[in-house]
DRENMI-112998 format. One record per residue (C-alpha): x negated, y negated, z. Coordinates in nm, 3 decimals. Example, Ala and Ser with C-alpha at 12.3 -4.5 7.8 and 13.67 -1.06 7.14 Angstrom:
BEGIN
-1.230, 0.450, 0.780
-1.367, 0.106, 0.714
# end
This chain:
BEGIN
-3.010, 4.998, 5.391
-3.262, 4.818, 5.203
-3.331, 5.005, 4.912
-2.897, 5.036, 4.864
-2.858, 4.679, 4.896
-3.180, 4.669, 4.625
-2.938, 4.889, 4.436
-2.676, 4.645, 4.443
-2.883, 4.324, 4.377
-3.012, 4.518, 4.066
-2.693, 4.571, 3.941
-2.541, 4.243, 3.955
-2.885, 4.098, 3.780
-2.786, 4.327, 3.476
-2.399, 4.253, 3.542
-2.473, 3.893, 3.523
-2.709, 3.893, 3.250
-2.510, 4.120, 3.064
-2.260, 3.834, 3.023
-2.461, 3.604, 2.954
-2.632, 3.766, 2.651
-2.194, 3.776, 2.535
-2.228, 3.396, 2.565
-2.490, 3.335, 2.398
-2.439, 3.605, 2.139
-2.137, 3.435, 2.119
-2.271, 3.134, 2.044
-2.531, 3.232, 1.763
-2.270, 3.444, 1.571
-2.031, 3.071, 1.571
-2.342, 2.820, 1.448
-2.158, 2.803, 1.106
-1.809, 2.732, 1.256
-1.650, 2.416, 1.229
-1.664, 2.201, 1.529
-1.749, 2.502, 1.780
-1.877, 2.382, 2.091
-2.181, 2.603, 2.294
-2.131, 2.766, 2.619
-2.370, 2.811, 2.862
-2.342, 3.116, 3.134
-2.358, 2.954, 3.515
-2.498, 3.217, 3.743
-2.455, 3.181, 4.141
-2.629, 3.374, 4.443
-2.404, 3.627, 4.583
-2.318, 3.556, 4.987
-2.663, 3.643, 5.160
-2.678, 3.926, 5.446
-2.779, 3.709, 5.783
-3.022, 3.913, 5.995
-3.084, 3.662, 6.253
-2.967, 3.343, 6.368
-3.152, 2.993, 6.350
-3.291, 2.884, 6.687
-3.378, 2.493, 6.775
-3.724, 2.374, 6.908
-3.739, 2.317, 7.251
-4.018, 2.191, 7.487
-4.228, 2.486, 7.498
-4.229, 2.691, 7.110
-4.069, 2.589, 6.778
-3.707, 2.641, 6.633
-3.693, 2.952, 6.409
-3.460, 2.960, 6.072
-3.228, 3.195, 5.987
-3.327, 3.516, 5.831
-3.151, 3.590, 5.513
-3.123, 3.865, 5.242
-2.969, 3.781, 4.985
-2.716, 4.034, 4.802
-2.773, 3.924, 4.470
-2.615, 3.720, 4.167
-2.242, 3.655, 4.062
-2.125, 3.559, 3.668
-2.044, 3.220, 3.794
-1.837, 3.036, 3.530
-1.887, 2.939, 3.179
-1.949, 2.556, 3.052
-1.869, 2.437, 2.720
-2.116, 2.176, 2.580
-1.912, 1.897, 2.503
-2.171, 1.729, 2.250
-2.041, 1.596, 1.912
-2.233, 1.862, 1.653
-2.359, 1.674, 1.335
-2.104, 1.540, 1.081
-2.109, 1.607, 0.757
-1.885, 1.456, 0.432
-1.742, 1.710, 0.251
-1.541, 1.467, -0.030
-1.236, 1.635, 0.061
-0.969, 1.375, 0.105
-0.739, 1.611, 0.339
-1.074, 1.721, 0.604
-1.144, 1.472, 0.910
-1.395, 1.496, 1.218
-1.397, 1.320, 1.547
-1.716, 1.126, 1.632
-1.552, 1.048, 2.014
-1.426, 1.299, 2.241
-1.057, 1.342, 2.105
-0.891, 1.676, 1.981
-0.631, 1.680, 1.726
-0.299, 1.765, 1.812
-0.103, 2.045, 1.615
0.254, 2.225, 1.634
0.194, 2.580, 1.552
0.568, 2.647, 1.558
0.606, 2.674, 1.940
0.383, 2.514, 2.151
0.131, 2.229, 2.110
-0.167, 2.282, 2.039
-0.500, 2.089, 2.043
-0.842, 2.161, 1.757
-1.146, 1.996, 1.712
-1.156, 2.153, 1.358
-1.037, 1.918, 1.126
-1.047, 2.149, 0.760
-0.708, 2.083, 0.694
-0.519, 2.076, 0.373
-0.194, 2.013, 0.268
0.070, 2.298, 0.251
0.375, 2.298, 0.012
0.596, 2.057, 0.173
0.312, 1.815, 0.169
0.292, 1.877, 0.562
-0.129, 1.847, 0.646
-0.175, 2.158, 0.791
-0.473, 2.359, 0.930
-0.614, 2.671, 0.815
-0.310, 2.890, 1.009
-0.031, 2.702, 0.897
0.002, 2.493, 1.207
0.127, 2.105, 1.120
-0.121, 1.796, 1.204
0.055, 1.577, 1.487
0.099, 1.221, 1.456
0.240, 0.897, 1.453
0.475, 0.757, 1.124
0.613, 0.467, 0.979
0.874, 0.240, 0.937
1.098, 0.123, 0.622
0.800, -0.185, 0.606
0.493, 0.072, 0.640
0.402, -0.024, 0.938
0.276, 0.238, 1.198
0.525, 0.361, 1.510
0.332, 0.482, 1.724
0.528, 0.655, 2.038
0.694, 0.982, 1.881
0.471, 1.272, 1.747
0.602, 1.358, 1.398
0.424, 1.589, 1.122
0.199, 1.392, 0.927
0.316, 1.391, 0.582
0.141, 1.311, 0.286
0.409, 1.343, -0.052
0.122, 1.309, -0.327
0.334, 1.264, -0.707
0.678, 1.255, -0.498
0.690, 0.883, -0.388
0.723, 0.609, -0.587
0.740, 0.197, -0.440
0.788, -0.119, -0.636
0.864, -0.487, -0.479
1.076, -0.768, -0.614
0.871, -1.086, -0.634
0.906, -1.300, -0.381
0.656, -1.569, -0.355
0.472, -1.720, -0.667
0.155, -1.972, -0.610
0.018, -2.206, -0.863
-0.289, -2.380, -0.872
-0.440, -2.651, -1.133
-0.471, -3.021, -1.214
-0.212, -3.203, -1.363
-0.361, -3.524, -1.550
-0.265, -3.848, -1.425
-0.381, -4.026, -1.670
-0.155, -3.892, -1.927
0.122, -4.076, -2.107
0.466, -4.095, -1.890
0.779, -3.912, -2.104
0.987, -4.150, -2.248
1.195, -3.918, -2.545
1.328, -3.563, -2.612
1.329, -3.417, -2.979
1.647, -3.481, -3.138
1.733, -3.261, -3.463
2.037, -3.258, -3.680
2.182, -3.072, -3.942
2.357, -3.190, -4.241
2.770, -3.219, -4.169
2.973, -2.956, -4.181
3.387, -2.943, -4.227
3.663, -2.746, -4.126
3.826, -2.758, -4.458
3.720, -2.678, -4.863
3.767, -3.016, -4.963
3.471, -3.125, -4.727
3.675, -3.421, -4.639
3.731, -3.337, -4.216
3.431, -3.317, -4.015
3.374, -3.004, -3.823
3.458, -3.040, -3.438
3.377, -2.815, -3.112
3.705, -2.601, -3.114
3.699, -2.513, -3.496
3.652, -2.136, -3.538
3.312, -2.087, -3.713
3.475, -1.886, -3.993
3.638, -2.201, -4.066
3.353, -2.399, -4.189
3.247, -2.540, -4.490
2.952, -2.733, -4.650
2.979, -3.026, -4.814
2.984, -2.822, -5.145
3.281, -2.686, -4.963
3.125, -2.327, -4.927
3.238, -2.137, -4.680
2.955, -2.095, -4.421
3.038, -1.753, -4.235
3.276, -1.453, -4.186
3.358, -1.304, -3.882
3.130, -1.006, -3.775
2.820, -1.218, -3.899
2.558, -1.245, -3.709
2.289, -1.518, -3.702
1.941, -1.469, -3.615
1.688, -1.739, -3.437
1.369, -1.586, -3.529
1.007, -1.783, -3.454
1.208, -2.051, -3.257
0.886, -2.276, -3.132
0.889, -2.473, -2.826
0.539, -2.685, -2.776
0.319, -2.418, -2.793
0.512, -2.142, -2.700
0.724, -1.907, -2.994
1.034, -1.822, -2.841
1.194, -1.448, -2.809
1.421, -1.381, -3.136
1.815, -1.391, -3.029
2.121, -1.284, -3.200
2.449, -1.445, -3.223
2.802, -1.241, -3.376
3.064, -1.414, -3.469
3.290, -1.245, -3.236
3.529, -1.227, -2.985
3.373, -0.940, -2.843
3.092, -0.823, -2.831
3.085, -0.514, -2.969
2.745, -0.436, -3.145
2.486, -0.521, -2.861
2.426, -0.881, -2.952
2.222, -1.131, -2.733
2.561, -1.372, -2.730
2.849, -1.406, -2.959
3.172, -1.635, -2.989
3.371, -1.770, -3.228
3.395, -2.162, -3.215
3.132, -2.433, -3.273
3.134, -2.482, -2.951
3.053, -2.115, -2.827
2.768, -2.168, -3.069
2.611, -2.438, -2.967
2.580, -2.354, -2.621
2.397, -2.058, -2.721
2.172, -2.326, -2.885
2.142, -2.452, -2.580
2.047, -2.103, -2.409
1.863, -1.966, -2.662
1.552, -2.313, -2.680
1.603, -2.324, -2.314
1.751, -2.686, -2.268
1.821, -2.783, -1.916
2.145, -3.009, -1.963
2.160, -3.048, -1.559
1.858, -3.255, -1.631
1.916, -3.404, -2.009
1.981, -3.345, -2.348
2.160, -3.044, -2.492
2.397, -2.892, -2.810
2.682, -3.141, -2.937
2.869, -3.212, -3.251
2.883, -3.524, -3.402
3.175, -3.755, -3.572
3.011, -3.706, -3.897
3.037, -3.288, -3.792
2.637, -3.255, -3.798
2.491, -3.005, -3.472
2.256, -3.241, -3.296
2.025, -3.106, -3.036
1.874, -3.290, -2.788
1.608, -3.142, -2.591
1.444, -3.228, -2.283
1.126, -3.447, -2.270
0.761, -3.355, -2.257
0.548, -3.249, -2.534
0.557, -2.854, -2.369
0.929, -2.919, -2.444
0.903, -3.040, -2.786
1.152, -2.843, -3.067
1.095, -2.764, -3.394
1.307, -2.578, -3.660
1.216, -2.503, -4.016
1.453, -2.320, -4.296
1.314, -1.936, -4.181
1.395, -1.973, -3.804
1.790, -1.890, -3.907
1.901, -1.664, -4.110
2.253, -1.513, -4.152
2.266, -1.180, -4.188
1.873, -1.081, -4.212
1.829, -0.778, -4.344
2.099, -0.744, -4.545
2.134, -0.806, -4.914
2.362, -1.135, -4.819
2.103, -1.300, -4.630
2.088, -1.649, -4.659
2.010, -1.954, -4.473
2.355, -2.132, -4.315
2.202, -2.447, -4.241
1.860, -2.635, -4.176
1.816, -2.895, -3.932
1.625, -3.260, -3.970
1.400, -3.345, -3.683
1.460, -3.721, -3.607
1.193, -3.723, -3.329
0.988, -3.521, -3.117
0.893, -3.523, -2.752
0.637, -3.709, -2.588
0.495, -3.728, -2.258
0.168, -3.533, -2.053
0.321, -3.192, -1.993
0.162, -2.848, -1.943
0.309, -2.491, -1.982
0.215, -2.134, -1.749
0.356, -1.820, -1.824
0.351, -1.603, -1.496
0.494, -1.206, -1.458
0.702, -1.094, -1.161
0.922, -0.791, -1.118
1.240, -0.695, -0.998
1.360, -0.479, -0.712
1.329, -0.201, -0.955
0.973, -0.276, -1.062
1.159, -0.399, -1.412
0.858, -0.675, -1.558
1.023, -1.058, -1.569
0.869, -1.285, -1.762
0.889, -1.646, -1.711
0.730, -1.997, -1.860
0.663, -2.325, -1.627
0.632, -2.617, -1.773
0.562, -2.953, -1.601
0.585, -3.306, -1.755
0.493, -3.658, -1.652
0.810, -3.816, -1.512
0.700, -4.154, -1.404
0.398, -4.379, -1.267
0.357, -4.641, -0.931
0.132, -4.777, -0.697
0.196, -4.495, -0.474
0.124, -4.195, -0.712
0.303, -3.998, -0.974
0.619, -3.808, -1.058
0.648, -3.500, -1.209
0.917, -3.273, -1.310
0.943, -2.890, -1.341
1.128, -2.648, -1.547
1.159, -2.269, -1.546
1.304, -2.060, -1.757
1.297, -1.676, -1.885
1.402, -1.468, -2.128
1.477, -1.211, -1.855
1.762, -1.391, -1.727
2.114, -1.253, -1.788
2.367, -1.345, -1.939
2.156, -1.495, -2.214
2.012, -1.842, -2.087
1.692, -1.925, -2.109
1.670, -2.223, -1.847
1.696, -2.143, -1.498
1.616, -2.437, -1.304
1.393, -2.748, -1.229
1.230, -2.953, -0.984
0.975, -3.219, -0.905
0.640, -3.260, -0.719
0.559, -3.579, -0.557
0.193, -3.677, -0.576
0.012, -4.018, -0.391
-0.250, -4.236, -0.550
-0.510, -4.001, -0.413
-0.378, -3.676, -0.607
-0.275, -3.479, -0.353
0.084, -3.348, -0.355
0.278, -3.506, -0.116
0.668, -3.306, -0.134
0.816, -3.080, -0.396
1.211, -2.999, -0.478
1.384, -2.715, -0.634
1.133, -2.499, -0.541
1.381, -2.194, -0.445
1.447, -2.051, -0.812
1.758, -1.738, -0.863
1.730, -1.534, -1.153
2.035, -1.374, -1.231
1.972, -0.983, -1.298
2.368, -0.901, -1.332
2.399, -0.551, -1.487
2.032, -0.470, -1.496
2.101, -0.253, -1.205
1.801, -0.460, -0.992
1.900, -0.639, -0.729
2.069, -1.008, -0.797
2.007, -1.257, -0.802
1.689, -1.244, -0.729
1.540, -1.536, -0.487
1.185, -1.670, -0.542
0.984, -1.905, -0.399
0.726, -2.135, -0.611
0.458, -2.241, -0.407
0.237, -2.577, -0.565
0.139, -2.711, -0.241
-0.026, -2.377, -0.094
-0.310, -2.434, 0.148
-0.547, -2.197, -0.014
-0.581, -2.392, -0.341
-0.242, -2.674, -0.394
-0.178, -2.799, -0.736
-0.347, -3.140, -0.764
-0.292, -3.517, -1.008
-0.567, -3.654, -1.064
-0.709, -3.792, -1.420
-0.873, -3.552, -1.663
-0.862, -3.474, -2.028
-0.532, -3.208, -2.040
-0.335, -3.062, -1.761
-0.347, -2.740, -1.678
-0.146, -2.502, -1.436
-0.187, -2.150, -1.380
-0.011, -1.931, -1.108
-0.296, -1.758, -0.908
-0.073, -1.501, -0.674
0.238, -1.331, -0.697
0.325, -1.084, -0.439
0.566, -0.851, -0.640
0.439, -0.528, -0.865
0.569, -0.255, -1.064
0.675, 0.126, -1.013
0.389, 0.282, -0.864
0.384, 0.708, -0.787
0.125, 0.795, -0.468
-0.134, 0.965, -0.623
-0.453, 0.984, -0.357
-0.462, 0.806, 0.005
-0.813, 0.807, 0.253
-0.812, 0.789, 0.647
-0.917, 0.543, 0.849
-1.160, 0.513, 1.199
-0.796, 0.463, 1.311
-0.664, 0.774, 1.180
-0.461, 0.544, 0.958
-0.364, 0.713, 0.639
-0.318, 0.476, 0.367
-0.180, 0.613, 0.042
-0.295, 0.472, -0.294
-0.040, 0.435, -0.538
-0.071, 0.444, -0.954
-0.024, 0.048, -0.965
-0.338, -0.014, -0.743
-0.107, -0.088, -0.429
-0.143, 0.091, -0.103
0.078, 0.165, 0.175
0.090, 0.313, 0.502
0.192, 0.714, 0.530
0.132, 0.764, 0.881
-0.140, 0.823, 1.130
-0.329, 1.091, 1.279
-0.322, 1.109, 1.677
-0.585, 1.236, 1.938
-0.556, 1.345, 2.265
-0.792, 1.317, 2.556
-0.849, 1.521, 2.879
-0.956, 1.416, 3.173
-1.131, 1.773, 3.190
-1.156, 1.883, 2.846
-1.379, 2.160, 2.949
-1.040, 2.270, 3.166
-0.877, 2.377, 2.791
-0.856, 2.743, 2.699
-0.909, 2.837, 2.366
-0.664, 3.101, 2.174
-0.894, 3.146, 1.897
-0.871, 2.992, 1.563
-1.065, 2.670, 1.688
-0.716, 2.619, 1.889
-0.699, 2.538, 2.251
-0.409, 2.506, 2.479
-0.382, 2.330, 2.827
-0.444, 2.505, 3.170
-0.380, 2.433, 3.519
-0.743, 2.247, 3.559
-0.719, 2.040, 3.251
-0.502, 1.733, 3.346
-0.212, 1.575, 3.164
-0.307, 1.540, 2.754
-0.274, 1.131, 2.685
-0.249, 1.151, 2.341
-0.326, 0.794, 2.129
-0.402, 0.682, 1.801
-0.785, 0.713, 1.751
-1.036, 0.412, 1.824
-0.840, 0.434, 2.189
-0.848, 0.573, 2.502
-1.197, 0.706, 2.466
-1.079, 0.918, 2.202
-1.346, 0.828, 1.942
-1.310, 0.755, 1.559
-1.189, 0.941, 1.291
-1.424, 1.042, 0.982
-1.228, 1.087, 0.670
-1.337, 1.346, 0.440
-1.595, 1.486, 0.668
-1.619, 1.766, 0.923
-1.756, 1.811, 1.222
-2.048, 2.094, 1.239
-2.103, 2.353, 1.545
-2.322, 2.188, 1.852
-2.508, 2.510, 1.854
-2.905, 2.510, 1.869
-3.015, 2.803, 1.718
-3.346, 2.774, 1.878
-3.224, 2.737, 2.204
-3.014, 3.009, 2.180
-3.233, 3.236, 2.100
-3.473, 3.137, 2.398
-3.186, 3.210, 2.667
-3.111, 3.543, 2.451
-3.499, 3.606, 2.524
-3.439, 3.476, 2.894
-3.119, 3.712, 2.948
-3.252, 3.977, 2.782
-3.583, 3.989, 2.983
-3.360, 3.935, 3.310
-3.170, 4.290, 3.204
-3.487, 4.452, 3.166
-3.635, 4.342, 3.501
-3.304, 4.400, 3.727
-3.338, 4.766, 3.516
-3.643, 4.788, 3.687
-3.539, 4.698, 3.993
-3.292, 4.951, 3.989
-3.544, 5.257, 3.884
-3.785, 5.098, 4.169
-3.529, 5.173, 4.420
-3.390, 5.468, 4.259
-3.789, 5.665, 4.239
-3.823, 5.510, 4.602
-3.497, 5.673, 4.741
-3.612, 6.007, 4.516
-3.931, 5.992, 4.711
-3.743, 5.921, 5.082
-3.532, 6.221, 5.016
-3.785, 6.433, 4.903
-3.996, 6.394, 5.237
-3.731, 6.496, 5.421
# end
C-alpha cells in the first residue's frame, strides 16, 4: 500500500505543480499588459491517511500522537495580487489609471462590466470607449455643468460639436475717483444758425415742419427726401463716437441707423446718436429764432464738440455738402472719468459700452457722484441707456449706489432681451473709492460673460471630473468617470480583455465617483502598468519546475521499487 499511495502523492506533486507553472507562465507572458494583476498558485495537503489514534499521558507512560501519512497535495486556489503596478503618463488625453483600489465600470452592450485598464479612446459618437468597443460608465451633468451623480450614463466627450457662450451678467469696477476735483456746474450748449420753413426766410423753422421744408436764411432749400445725413467723428470728451446715418424718410427702407421726416424726428436722433440722457438733463430742441440747440449733460467726459466735417449730406456722392454747422456757446465742466468695458449677449454677440462718472456735488459728509452708460449696441438706435449715483463719506469709501440694474435692449438681434446687468462699484474684492488725487480713473476689473466658444480638448481630474476646454479659454463640466469597489475584489472573474464580471463571492459593486469610498484617484493621461515581477516569477517558475522534476522522481522511485517487488516474486 505504500509504494501506491507513493504513486499517488507523486502524481498530485506534478498535478499541482503543473498548474502552477500555467500561473506563473501566465503571468510572465502578461508583464507588458495594461493593469494585469499577478496570481499566485495556493497549494494545500491532501486529507492525510490516519494509522493510529492519539493517546493522552497518564500516570505511568506518556501520551502518543497520531500517526499520519499524508496523501499528498491539492491545486488549492489561485490569488490575484491586488498591488497597484507602476503608473506611467502616456500624454494621451482619453487614457486614465487608478492609483486606489477602484475598477472602471463599462457597458459592453449587455451586461456591466468592470476593467482596471484604462487605454480608452473615443469612438465615433464621441462615446469614451475601451479597446472592444465597450462604453466608459459614469456620472453626467446638468443644464448648469454641474455633476449628477446617481444614474450611470455613457461618458461623452463631443470634441468640435459643442459650442457655449454666456450673456453678461455681473460687471465690477474698481478705481479712484478724485475728490478733489471741481463739482459740475454746466453742460455744452451748441447752436446752429436759424433755419425757416419757407423761401423767404421770414418763419422760423419749428419741431413739426417736414425737413424737406427747410430753408436757410439765403432761402436755400436744405434737403430732399431720400437724403441721408451722416454724423461722422462725432467727439464726446475723449471718446470719437460710432458714425450714424439718418434718411429722410418715412420708412426706412435702405438700412439706415434712424430716419424720419420732421425736425423733430431729427433731433431726437441728435439726442441718440451723442448719447444725451434727457431723464437726467439737457437734450435736442428748436428755438424761437428756428436754430437746433443741443444741450448736453455735464462733466468734462460729457463735453460735445462739432466742427463743419462731422455732417455731411449725402457723403459720397457728387452733391455732398455740409447742411449746417453748429456754434459751441460753452462746454462742460466738472471732474469726470470715462471706462469702456465689453460684455456679450446670450448669443456670445460682443456689446460694447462706455461709463462715465462726474462730480455731482460736495458736503461735510462726502461726495456725490453720478453715472451714465450708454452703447452703441443698444437697439433701436440710442446711445444712452441709463444712470445712477454712488454715495461716498468724508473718508472715501462708498457708502450706497442707485441705478445700478442697467437693460440693454437687444430687440431683433435675435439674443435674448433685454438683457439685465448688474454694475458692481462697491465689490468687496477691490470697491471703487473718492479720495483726492491728480485725475480719476475707473476701470471695470471682471465681467462674467464671454463669447462663442467650440470644445476643443478637456483633462480628468483625481475626481474623475472631466472638464472640457473650450476655444474662448472657458471650461465646463462634461461628466465624470465612476469606480466601483468590492468588498472582495479578488471574488471577480475575469472574461478576458482586462474585463471582469461579478461572482457569487464578490459582494455587491458600490460604485462612486473616485476620491471615495476607498476607490482611489484617477490619473489622467496615464496608465496603469502590470504588477508583475519578472524576477520573481521566474524564481517560482524555477521552484515549480524543480517540484515537477522531484515528484517525477518520486514516481520512477516507486515505479523501479514495485518493478523490483514483482520481480522477486
Amino acid at each position: 500500500m505504500g509504494l501506491s499511495t507513493a504513486l499517488q502523492n507523486a502524481l498530485s506533486g506534478m498535478v499541482a505543480n503543473s498548474e502552477a507553472i500555467t500561473v506563473f507562465g501566465d503571468n510572465i507572458s502578461n508583464v507588458n499588459t495594461t493593469a494585469f494583476k499577478a496570481s499566485r498558485p495556493n497549494f494545500e495537503t491532501q486529507i492525510s491517511l490516519k494509522l493510529g489514534d492519539a493517546s493522552g499521558p497518564i500516570a505511568a507512560r506518556g501520551g502518543t500522537n497520531p500517526t499520519q501519512v499524508g496523501l499528498g497535495v491539492n491545486f488549492g486556489s489561485v490569488s490575484r495580487d491586488p498591488t497597484n503596478g507602476a503608473i506611467t503618463l502616456t500624454g494621451v488625453n482619453t487614457e486614465m489609471a487608478v492609483e486606489g483600489s477602484g475598477f472602471f465600470v463599462l457597458d459592453d452592450g449587455n451586461n456591466q462590466v468592470y476593467t482596471r485598464a484604462g487605454n480608452f479612446r473615443l469612438d465615433g459618437d464621441f462615446n469614451l470607449v475601451d479597446t472592444s468597443g465597450a462604453r466608459v460608465q459614469g456620472f453626467g451633468v446638468d443644464t448648469d455643468s454641474n455633476i449628477v451623480e446617481g444614474t450611470l450614463v455613457d461618458v461623452v466627450i463631443p470634441l468640435g460639436t459643442v459650442s457655449i457662450a454666456q450673456a453678461t451678467e455681473n460687471v465690477r469696477f474698481t478705481g479712484n475717483l478724485n475728490s478733489s476735483g471741481d463739482v459740475a456746474s454746466q453742460a455744452a450748449q451748441l447752436t446752429s444758425a436759424p433755419l425757416f420753413s419757407d423761401p423767404g426766410a421770414t418763419v422760423p423753422a419749428v419741431a413739426g415742419d417736414a425737413l424737406t421744408t427747410l430753408h436757410n436764411a439765403a432761402g436755400t432749400p436744405l434737403f430732399a427726401t431720400n437724403d441721408v445725413i451722416t454724423f461722422n467723428n462725432l467727439i464726446k470728451g475723449t471718446n470719437t463716437l460710432q458714425d450714424r446715418t439718418f434718411e429722410i424718410n418715412a420708412t426706412n427702407t435702405t438700412g439706415s441707423d434712424g430716419f424720419g421726416t420732421t425736425v423733430g424726428d431729427l433731433l431726437a436722433f441728435f439726442e441718440d446718436v451723442i448719447g444725451i440722457d434727457t431723464a437726467v438733463s439737457g437734450g435736442a430742441s428748436i428755438s424761437a429764432a428756428g436754430e437746433f440747440v443741443i444741450d448736453g449733460n455735464t462733466g468734462t467726459e460729457n463735453d460735445i464738440t462739432f466742427d463743419a466735417t462731422n455732417i455731411i449730406l449725402n457723403a459720397g456722392t457728387a452733391g455732398a455738402s455740409l447742411p449746417f454747422t453748429f456754434t459751441k456757446g460753452q462746454a462742460a465742466d466738472g471732474e469726470s472719468a470715462r471706462t469702456t468695458f465689453f460684455g456679450f449677449d446670450s448669443l456670445g454677440n460682443e456689446l460694447t459700452f462706455d461709463v462715465t462718472v462726474v462730480l455731482e456735488s460736495k458736503s461735510n459728509s462726502g461726495t456725490d457722484w453720478r453715472f451714465y452708460v450708454q452703447s452703441d449696441s443698444d437697439t433701436p438706435v440710442g446711445r444712452a441707456i441709463s444712470s445712477g449715483t454712488m454715495t461716498f463719506g468724508n473718508d472715501g469709501q462708498i457708502l450706497g449706489t442707485t441705478g445700478t440694474n442697467i437693460a440693454v435692449d437687444l430687440a431683433g438681434t435675435g439674443a435674448f432681451t433685454p438683457q439685465p446687468i448688474q454694475l458692481q462699484f462697491d465689490s468687496a474684492e477691490s470697491p471703487l473709492t473718492a479720495l483726492a488725487d491728480e485725475v480719476s480713473s475707473v476701470n471695470p476689473s471682471n465681467q462674467d460673460g464671454f463669447p462663442l466658444g467650440t470644445l476643443v480638448d478637456f483633462s480628468v481630474g483625481g475626481d474623475g471630473t472631466i472638464v472640457g476646454i473650450f476655444s474662448n479659454g472657458q471650461s465646463r463640466n462634461q461628466g465624470r468617470v465612476a469606480l466601483a469597489n468590492f468588498a472582495n475584489a479578488g471574488g471577480l472573474e475575469s472574461i478576458g480583455g482586462n474585463r471582469f464580471v461579478t461572482s457569487a463571492n464578490v459582494g455587491t459593486p458600490v460604485i462612486v465617483s473616485p476620491g471615495s469610498g476607498g476607490t482611489g484617484r484617477v490619473i489622467g493621461g496615464a496608465l496603469e502598468l502590470s504588477n508583475v515581477d519578472v524576477t520573481e516569477e521566474f524564481i517560482n517558475l524555477i521552484n515549480a519546475s524543480t517540484g515537477f522534476r522531484a515528484s517525477s522522481r518520486v514516481l520512477s522511485t516507486s515505479d523501479q521499487l514495485i518493478q523490483e517487488l514483482l520481480a522477486s516474486v
